[in-house]
N, CA, C and O atoms as a GROMACS GRO file, in nm:
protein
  232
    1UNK      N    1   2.631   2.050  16.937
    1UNK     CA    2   2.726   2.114  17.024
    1UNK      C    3   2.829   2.010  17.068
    1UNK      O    4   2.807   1.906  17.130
    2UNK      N    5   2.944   2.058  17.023
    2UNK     CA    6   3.062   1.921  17.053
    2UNK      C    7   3.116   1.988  17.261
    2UNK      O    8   3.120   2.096  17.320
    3UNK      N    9   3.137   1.887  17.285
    3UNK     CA   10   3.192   1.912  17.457
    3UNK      C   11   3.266   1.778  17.498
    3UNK      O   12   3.276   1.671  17.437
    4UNK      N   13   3.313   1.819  17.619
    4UNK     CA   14   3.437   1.733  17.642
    4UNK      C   15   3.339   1.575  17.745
    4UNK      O   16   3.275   1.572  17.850
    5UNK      N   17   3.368   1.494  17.666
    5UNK     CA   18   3.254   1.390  17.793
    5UNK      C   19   3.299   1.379  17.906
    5UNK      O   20   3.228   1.314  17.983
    6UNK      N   21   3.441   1.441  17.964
    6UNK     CA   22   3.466   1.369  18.109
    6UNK      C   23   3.440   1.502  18.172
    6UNK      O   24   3.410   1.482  18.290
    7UNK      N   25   3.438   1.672  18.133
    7UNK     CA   26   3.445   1.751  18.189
    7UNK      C   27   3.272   1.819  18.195
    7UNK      O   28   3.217   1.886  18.283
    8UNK      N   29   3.212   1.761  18.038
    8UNK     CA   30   3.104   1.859  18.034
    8UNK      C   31   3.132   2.017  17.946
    8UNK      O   32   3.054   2.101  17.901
    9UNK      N   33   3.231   2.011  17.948
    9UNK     CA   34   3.248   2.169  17.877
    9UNK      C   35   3.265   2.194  17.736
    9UNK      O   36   3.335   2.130  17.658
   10UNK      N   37   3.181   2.314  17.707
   10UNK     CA   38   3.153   2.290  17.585
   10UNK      C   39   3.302   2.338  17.472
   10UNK      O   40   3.385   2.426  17.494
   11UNK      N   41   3.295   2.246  17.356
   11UNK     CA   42   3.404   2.295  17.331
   11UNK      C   43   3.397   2.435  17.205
   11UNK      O   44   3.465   2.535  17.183
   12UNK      N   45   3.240   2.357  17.128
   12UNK     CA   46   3.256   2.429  16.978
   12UNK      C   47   3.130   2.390  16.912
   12UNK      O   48   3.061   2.329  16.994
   13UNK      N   49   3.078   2.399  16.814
   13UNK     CA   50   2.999   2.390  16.740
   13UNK      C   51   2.990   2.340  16.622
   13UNK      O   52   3.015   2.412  16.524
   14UNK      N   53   2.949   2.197  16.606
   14UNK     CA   54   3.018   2.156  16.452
   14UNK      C   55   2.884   2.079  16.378
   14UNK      O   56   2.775   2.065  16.433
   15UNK      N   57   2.908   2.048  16.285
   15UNK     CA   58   2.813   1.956  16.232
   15UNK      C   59   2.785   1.824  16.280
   15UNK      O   60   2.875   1.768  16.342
   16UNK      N   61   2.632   1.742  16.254
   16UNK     CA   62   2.622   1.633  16.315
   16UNK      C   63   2.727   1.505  16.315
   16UNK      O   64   2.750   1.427  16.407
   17UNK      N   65   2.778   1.509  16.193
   17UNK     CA   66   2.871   1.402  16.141
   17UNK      C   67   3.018   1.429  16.212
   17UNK      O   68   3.079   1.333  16.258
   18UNK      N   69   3.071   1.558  16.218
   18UNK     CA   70   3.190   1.598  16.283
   18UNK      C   71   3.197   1.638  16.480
   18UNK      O   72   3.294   1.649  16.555
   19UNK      N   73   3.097   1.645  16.497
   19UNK     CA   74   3.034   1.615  16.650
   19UNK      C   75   3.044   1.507  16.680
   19UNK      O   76   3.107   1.480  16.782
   20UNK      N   77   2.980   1.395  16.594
   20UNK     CA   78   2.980   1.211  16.580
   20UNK      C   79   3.151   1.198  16.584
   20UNK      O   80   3.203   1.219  16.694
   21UNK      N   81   3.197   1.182  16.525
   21UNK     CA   82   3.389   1.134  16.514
   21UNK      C   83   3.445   1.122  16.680
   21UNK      O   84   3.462   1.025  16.754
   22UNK      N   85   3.457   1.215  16.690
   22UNK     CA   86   3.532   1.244  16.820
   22UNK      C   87   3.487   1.144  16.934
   22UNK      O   88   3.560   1.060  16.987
   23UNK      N   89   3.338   1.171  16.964
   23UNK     CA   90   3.280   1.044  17.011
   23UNK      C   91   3.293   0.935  16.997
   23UNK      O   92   3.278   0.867  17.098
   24UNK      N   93   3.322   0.876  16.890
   24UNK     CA   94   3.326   0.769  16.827
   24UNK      C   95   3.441   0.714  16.890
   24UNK      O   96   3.426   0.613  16.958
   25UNK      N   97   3.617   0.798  16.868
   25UNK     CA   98   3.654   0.789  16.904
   25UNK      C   99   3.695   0.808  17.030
   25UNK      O  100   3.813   0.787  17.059
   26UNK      N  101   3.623   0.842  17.106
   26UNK     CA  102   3.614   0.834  17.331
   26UNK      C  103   3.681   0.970  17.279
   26UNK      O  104   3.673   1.022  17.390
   27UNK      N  105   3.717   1.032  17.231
   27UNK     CA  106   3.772   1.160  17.270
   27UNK      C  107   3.958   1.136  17.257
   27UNK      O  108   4.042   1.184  17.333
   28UNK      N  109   3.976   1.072  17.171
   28UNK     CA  110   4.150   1.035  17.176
   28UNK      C  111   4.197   1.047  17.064
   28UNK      O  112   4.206   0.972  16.967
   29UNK      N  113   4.235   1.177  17.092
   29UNK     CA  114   4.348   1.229  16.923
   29UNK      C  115   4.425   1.112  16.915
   29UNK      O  116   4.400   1.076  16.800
   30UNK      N  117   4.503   1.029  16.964
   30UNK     CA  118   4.561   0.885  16.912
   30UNK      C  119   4.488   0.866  16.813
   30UNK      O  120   4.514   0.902  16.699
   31UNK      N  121   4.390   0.809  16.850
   31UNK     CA  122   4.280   0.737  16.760
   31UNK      C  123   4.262   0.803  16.634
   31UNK      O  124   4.256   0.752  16.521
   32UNK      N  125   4.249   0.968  16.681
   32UNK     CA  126   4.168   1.032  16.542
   32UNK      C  127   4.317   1.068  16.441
   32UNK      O  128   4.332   1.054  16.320
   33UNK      N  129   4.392   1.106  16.523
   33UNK     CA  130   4.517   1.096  16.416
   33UNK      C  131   4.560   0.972  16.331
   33UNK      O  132   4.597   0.973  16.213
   34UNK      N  133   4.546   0.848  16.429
   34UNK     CA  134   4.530   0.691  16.368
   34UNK      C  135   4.442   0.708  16.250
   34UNK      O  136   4.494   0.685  16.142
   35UNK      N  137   4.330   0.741  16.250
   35UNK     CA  138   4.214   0.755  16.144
   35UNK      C  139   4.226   0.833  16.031
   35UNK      O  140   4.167   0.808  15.926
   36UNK      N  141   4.338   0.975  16.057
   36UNK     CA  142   4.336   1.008  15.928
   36UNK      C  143   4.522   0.922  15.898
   36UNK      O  144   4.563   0.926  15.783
   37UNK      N  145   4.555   0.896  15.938
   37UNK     CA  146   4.684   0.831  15.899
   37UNK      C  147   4.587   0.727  15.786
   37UNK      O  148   4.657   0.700  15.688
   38UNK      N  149   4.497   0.686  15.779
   38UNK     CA  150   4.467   0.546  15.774
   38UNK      C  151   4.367   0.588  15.629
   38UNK      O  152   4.348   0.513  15.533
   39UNK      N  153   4.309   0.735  15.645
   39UNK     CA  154   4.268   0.747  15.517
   39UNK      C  155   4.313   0.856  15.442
   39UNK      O  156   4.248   0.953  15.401
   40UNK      N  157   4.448   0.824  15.427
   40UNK     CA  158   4.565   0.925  15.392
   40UNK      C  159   4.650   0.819  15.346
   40UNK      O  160   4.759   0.848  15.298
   41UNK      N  161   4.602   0.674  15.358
   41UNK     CA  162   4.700   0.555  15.324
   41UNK      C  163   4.816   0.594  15.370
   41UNK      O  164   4.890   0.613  15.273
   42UNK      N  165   4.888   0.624  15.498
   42UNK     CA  166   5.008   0.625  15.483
   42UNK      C  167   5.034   0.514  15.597
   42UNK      O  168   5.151   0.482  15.618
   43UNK      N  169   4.926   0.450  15.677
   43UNK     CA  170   4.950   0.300  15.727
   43UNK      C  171   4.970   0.198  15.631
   43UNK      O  172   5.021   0.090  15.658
   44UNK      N  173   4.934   0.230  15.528
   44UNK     CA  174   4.999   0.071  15.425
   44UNK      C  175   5.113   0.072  15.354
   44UNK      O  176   5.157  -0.012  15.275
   45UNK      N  177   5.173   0.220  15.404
   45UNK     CA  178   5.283   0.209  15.334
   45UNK      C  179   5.420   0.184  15.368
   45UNK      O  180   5.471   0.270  15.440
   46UNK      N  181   5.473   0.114  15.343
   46UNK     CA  182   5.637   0.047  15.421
   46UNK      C  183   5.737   0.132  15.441
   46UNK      O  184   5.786   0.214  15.363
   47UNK      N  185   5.768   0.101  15.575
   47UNK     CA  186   5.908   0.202  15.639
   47UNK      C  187   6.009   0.179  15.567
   47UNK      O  188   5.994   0.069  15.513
   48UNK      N  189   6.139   0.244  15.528
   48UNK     CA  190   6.231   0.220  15.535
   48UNK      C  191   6.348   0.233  15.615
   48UNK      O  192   6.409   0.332  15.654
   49UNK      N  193   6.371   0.085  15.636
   49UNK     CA  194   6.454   0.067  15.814
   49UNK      C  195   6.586   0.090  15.773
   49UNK      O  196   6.650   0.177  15.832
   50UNK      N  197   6.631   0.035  15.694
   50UNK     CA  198   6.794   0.048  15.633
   50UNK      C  199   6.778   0.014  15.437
   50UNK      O  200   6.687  -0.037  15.373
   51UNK      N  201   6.911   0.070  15.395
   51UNK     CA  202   6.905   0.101  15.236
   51UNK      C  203   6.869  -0.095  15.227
   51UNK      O  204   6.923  -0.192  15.279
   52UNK      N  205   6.746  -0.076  15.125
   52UNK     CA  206   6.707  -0.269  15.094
   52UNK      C  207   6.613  -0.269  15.156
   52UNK      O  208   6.515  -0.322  15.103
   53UNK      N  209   6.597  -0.214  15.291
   53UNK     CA  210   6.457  -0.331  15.379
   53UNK      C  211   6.388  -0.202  15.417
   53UNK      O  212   6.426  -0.086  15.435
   54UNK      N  213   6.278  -0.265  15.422
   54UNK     CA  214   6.111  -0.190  15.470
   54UNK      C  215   6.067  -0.338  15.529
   54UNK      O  216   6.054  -0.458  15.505
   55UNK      N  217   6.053  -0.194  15.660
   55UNK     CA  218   5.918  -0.275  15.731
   55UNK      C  219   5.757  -0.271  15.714
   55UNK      O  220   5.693  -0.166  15.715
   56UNK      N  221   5.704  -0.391  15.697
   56UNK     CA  222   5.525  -0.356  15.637
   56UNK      C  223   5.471  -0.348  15.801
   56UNK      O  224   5.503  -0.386  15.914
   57UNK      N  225   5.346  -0.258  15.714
   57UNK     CA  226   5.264  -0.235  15.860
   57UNK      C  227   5.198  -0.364  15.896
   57UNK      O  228   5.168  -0.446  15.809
   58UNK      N  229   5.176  -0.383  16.015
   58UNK     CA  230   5.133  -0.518  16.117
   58UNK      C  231   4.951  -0.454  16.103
   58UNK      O  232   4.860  -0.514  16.160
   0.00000   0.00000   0.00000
């Protein structure tokens, strides 16, 4: 049973592994959006700031 840790309320019902994530991450879509950015490779891939230059990810 997935629920909110600061409120207690339940949110939904998911599997053990997808119950686990959220936790993992304290509960912060930042984070979990960070996470699929990250296995979606689109953090390694370079901006383009102006025609010629890209910025690499830090």
């Amino acid at each position: 049973m997935d629920h909110d840790h600061e409120t207690g309320r339940v949110r939904g019902i998911l599997c053990f592994a997808c119950n686990a994530a959220p936790g993992q991450m304290r509960d912060r879509p930042d984070a979990l959006r960070r996470a699929a950015d990250y296995l979606e490779g689109i953090v390694w891939k370079p901006t383009l700031v102006a025609p010629g230059v890209y910025r690499l990810p830090s």
